[in-house]
C-alpha positions in Angstrom: -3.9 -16.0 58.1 -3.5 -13.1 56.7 -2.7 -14.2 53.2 -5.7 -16.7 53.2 -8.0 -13.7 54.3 -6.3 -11.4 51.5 -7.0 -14.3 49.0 -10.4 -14.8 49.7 -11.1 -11.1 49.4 -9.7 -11.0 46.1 -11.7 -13.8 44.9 -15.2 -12.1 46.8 -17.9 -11.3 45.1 -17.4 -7.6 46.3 -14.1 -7.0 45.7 -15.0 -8.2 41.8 -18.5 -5.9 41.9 -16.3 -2.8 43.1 -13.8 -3.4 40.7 -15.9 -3.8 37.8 -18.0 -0.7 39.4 -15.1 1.4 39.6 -13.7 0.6 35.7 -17.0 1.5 34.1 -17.2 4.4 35.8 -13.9 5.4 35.6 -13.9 4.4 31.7 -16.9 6.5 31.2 -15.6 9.1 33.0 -12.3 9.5 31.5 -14.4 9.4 27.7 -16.3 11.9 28.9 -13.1 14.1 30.4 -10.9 13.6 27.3 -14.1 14.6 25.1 -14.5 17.8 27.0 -10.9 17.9 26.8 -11.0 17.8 23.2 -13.9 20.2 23.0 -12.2 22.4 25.1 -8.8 22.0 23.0 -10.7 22.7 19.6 -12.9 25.8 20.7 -9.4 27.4 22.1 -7.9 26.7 19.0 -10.7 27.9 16.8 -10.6 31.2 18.8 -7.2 31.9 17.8 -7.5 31.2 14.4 -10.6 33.2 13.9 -8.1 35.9 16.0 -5.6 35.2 13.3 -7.8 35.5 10.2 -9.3 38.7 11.6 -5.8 39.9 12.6 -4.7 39.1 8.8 -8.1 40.8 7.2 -7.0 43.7 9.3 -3.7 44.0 8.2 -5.0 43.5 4.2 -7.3 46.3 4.4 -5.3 48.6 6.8 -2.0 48.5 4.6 -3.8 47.8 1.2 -1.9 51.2 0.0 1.3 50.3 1.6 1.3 46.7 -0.1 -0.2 47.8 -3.4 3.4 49.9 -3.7 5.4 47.7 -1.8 6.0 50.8 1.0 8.2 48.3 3.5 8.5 51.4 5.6 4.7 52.1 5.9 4.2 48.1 6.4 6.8 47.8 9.4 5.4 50.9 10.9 2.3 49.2 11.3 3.1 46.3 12.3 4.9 47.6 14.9 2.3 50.0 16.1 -0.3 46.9 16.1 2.0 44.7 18.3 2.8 47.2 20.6 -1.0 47.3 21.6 -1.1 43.7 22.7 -0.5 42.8 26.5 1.6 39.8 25.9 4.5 39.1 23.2 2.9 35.7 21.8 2.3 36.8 18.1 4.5 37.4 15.2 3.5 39.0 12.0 5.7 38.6 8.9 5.0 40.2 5.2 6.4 37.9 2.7 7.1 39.5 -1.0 7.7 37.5 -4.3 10.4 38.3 -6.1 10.1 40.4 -9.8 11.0 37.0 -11.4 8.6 34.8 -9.1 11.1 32.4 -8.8 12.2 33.3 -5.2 10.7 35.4 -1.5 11.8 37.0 1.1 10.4 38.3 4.8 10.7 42.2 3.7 9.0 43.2 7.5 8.3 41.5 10.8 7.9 42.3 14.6 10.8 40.2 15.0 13.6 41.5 12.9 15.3 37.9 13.6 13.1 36.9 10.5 13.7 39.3 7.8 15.7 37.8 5.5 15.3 35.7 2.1 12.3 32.5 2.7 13.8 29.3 2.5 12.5 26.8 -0.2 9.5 25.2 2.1 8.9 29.0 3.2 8.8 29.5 -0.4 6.5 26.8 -1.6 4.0 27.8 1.1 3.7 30.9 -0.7 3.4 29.7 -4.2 0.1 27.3 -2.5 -1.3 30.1 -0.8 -1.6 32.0 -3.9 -2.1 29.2 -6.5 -5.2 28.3 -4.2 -6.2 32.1 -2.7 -6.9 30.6 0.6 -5.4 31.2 3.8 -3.3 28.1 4.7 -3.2 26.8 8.9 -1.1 24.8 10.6 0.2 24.0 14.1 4.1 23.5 14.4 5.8 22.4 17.2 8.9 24.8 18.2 12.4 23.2 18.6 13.0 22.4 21.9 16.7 23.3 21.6 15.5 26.9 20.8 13.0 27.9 24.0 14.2 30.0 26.1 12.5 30.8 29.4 9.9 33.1 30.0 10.3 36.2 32.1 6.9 36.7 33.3 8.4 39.7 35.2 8.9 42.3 31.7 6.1 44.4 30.3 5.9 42.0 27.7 6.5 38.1 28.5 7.8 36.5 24.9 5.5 33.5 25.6 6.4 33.1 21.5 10.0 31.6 22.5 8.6 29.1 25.2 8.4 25.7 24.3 5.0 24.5 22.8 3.1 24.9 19.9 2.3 27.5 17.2 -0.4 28.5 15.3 0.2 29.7 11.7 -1.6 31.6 9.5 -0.7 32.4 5.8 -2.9 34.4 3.7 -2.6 35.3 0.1 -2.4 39.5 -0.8 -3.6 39.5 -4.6 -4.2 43.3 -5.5 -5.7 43.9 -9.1 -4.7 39.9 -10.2 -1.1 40.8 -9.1 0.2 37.8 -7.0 2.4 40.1 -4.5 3.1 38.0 -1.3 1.1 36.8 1.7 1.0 37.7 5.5 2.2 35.0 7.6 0.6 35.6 11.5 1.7 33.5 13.8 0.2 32.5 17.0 1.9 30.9 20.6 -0.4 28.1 21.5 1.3 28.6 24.8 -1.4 29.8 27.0 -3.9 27.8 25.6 -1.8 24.7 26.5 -1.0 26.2 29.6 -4.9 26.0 30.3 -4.9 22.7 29.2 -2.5 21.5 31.4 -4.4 22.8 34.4 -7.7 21.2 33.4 -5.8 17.9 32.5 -4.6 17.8 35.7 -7.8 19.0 37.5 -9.3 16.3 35.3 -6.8 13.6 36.8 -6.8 14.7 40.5 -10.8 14.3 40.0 -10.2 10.8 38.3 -8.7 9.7 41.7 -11.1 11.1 43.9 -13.9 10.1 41.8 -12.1 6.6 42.3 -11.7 6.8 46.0 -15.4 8.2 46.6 -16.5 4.9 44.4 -15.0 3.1 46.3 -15.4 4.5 49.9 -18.8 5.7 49.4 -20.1 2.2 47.2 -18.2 0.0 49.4 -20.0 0.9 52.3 -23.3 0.8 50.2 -23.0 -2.1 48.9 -21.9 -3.6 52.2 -25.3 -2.5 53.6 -27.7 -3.1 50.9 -25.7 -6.4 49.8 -23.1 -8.0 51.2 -23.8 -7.5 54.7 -27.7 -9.6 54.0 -25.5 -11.7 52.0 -23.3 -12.9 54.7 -26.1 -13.3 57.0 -28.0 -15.7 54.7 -24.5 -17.6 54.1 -24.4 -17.9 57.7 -28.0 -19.2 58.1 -27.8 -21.6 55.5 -24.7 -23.3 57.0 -26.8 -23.6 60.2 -29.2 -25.1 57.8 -26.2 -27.5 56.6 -26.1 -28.6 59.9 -29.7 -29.1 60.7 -31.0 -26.1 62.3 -34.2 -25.5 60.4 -35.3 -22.9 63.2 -33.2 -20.0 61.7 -35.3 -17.0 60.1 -33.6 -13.9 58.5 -35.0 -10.7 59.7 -34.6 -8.5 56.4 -37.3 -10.5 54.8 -39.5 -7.7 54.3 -37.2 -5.5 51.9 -38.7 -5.1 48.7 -36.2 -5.3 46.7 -34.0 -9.1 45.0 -32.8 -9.2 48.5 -35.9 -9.6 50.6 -37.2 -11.7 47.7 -34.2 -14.2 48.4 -34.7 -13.9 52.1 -38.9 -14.8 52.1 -38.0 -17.8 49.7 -34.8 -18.5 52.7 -37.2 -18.4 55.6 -40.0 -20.2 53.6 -37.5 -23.3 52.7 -36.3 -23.2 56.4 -40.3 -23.1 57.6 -40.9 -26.1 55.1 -37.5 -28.1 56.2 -38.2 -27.9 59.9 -42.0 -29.0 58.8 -40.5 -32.2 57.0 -38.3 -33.3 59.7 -41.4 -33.3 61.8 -43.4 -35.3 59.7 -40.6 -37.3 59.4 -39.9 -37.5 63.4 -43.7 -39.2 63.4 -42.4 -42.1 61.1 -38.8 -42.4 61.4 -36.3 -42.8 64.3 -35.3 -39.4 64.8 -31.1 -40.6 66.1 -31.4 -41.9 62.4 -32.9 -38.5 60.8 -30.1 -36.4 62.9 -27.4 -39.0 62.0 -28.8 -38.7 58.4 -28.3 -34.6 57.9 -24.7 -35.5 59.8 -23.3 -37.8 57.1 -25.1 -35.5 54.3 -22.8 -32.7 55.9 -19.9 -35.1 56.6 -19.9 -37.2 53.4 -19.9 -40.4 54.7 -21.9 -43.1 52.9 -21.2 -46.3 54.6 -23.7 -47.3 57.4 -23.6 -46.6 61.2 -22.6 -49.5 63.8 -21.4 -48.4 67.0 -21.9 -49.6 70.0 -23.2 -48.0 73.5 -24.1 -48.5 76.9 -28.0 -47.3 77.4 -31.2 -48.3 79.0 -33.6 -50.2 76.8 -37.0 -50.1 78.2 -40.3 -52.2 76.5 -44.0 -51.4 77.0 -46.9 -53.4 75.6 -50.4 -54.0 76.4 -51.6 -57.0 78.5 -54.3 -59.2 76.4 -54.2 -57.2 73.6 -54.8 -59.9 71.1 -58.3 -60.6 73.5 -59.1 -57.0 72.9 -58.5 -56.7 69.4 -60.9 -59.2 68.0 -64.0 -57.9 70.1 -63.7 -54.2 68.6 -63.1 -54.0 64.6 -60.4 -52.9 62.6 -60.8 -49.3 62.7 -61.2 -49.2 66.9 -58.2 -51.4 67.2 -56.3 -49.1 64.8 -58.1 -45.9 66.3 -57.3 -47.2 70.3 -53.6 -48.3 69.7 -53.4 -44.8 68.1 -54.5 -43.0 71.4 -52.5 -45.6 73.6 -49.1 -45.1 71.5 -50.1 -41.0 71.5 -50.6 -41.2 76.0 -47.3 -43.4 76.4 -45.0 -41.7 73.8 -45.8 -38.4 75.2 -44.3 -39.6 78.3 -41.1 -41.2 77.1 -40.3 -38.1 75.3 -40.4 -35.8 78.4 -38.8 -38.2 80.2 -35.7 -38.1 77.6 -36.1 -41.1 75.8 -36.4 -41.8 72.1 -38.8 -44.0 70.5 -37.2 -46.9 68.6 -39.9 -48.3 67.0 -43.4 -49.5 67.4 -44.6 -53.0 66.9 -48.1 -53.2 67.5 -49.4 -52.6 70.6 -45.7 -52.7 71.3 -43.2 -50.2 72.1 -39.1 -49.4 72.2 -37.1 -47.1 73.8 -33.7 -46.0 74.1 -32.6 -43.8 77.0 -29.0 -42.6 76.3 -28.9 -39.7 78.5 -26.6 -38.5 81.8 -28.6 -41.1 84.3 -30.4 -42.8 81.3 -31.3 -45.5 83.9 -33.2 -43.0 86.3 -35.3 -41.9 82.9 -35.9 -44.6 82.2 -37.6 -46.2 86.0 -39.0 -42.5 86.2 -40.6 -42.9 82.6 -42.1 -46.7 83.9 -43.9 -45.0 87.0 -45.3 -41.9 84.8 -46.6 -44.7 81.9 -48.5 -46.8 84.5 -50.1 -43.4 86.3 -50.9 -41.9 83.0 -53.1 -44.7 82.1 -54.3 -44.9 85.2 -56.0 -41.5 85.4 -57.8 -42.3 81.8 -61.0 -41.6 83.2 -63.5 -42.3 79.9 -62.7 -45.8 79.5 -61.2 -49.0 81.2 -58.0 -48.5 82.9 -55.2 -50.4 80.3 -53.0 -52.6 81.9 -49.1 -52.6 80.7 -46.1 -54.6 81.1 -42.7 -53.4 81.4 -39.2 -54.3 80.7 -36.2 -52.3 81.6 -32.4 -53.2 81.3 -29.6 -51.4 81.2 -26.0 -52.6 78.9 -23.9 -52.3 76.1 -26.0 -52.5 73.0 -25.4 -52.3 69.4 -26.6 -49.3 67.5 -26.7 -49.8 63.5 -28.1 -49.1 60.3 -29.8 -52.4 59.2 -30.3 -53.4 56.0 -30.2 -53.7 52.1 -27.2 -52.3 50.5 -28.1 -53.0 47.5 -31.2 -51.5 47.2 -30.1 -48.8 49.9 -32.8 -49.4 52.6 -31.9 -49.3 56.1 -33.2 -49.2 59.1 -32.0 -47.3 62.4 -32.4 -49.7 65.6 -30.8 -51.2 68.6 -29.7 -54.7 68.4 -27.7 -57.5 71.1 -28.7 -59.7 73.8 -29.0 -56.0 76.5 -32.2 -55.8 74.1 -33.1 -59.4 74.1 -33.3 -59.2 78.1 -35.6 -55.6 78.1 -38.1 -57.3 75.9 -38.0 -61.1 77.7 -38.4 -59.1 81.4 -41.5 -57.5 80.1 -42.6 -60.4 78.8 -42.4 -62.4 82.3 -43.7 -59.8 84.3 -46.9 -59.0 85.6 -49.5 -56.2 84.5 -48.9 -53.2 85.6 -45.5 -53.4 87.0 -41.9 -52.8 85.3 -39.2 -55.8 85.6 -36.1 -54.3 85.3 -32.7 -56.0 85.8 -29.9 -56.4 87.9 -28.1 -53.7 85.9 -30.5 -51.2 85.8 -30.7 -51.2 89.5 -27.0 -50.6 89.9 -27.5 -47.2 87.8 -30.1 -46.2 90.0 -28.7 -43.0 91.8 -32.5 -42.0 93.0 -34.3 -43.4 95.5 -35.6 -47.4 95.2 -38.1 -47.3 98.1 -41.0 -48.6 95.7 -38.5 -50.8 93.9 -38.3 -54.8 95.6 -36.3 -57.6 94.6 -38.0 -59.6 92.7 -36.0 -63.1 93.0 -34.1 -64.8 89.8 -35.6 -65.3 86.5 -35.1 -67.6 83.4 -35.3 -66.1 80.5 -36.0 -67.5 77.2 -32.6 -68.1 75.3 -30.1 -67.0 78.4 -28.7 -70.1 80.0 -28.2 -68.7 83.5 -31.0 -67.1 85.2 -31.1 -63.3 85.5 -32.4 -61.3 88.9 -34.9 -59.1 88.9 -36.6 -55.9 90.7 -40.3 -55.3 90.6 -41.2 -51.5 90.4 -45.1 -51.9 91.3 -48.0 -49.2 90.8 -51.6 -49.7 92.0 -54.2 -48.6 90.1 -55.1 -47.1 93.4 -52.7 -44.9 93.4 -51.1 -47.3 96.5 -47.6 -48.4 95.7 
């Protein structure tokens, strides 16, 4: 269960918007960091280098004398004096000579007397392009890793030059009168720079995850409100629509924004569903418009035949035909109308379904708990009903009522994929040949019906044995009896 519930989350629309959600912003986020990164990096780094090239047009003007006659003594004195000002040891200064010849250098004075001592040959060709071009050559060098030592932040004057990291270095060219004498080499420890780096890097990172987790937390739960959470309730309401409930109506509908949209067009199909299966109800036997939404839920295609035991009762007007040809078209149409619209009324509320109507005929199926009490009860209501019809002639009806096995089933075309929902078998054929044979105003109902009685049969009298048309044996009756008196 938990695997399935696992997979479906990682397939959910949600769990895809919050991760797309989170990767933008994260993407955009970390551009944005590693640009301010960079920013930060190159204005650091600009700093120093303006530092150095101050630093080196300090050192040109304040020992112009000392270079111009090559005073080594005056130079380191200097130098040493200038370094010893500086809080931290994370700067080197070195005064590089040509030789008489030109052909070869040397470091004649330094703060680190490590590096006095003849150039080597890329030492040397640095040199010869500084003062072929007169322009102060920069670069960043990494240090050896094998040659760091560790920094004793405890001294007067922490060597942050030895620690590993990088190195800025600046060489600019000492020309006096056209005389190419040397340059001054400053070099720069990059290390508390980087050290500065490191700290926003990782602020930058430790923000990256909360940024992730707020995004996350904080959009999760807004989304869930604004989104998902509507979501999930029209999902639900639509697979209560799937089913058949049409009376479902979302509550949210008035949000302004996609949402409520989505829910006013929801509640307006569900409005015009339930509307249609009305109007259908008034044409159509409803047991075949509910089994119709099952099998469009279901999938099944081929049609219904089952078979059940129910009460079948039949009403129809005595004389009709006599009645019909005395008042037009129109009245006939316009008083079977009002007749079918007293007498359905009462089968409905007694919990019976209308099968069909034929004319001045009607069918109906009770299928209920005690469908054969319903059905007796819904006899004795039909025959008061139009009874009490004050404005015209009372109508007389006949009734037939019987109670058995009967097949329900979807009949007929396949190929052109019409059917029909009714009842059909000889249970049926006895309901409608009772009411035929009986009197007006009374209900025939049969020997079975009677049995399923389980109210009381006081106004209910045997009515002796009857032949039926098509039934070789004769079939006994009981005679439920209503005067129009209101006098059983």
């Amino acid at each position: 269960m938990k695997k399935i519930i696992s997979n479906n989350f990682l397939y959910s629309l949600r769990f895809r918007m919050l991760v797309m959600i989170s990767l933008f912003t994260v993407f955009a986020t970390m551009v944005l960091g590693f640009y301010a990164i960079y920013l930060f990096e190159k204005t650091g780094t600009f700093q120093l280098e303006h530092e150095g090239l101050l630093l080196s047009d300090t050192l040109k003007a304040g020992l112009y004398d000392a270079l111009d006659k090559k005073d080594i003594a005056s130079i380191q004195e200097y130098i040493d004096n200038l370094v010893s000002l500086r809080k931290t040891n994370d700067i080197e200064i070195n005064i590089y000579f040509l030789s008489e010849d030109g052909k070869s250098s040397a470091v004649v004075a330094s703060n680190n007397e490590e590096n006095i001592e003849e150039s080597d040959e890329e030492e040397y060709m640095e040199l010869l392009e500084t003062l072929e071009t007169d322009k102060a050559l920069i670069y960043i060098e990494e240090h050896d890793p094998d040659d760091i030592e560790d920094v004793d932040k405890t001294s007067e004057h922490p060597d942050y030059y030895l620690r590993e990291g990088r190195v800025l270095s600046i060489t600019t060219p000492v020309i006096i009168d056209n005389r190419k004498l040397g340059c001054i080499n400053v070099e720069l420890s990059l290390a508390s720079l980087d050290q500065k780096l490191k700290t926003v890097k990782n602020t930058f990172w430790a923000g990256i995850i909360i940024e992730i987790l707020i995004i996350i937390i904080g959009l999760g739960i807004l989304l869930n409100k604004q989104i998902f959470k509507p979501l999930k309730i029209l999902s639900k309401d639509m697979s209560l629509i799937a089913q058949g409930d049409f009376n479902v109506q979302v509550h949210f509908s008035k949000k302004q924004d996609e949402i409520g949209v989505l829910a006013k067009a929801f509640n307006s199909m569900a409005r015009q569903l339930a509307h249609t299966r009305n109007q259908l109800h008034k044409y159509l036997n409803p047991m075949a418009i509910e089994e119709a939404y099952r099998k469009s839920v279901t999938g099944e295609v081929e049609p219904i035949a089952e078979e059940r035991f129910l009460t079948v009762l039949f009403v129809d007007i005595v004389s009709f035909t006599t009645v019909a040809e005395h008042i037009g078209a129109n009245n006939t149409v316009a008083f079977l109308n009002r007749f079918h619209d007293l007498v359905s009324s009462v089968l409905i509320d007694s919990g019976g379904y209308i099968d069909k109507f034929v004319a001045d005929e009607i069918v109906c199926i009770f299928d209920k708990q005690n469908h054969a009490d319903h059905a007796v009860n819904a006899a004795r209501s039909i025959i008061n009903v139009l009874n009490n019809v004050k404005d015209t002639d009372p109508v007389k009806v006949r009734i037939g009522i019987n109670t058995g096995n009967c097949i329900i089933a979807d009949v007929g075309s396949p190929t052109v994929k019409k059917f029909n929902r009714t009842i059909i078998g000889d249970s049926v054929n006895i309901a409608q040949r009772l009411m035929s044979i009986t009197e007006p105003s009374t209900a025939l109902l049969s020997e079975t019906t009677f049995n399923e009685l389980t109210q009381s049969t006081s106004d209910i009298h045997a009515g002796g044995e009857y032949h039926l048309k098509g039934k070789s044996t004769k079939v006994k009756g009981f005679i439920l009896k209503i005067n129009y008196n209101g006098e059983d």
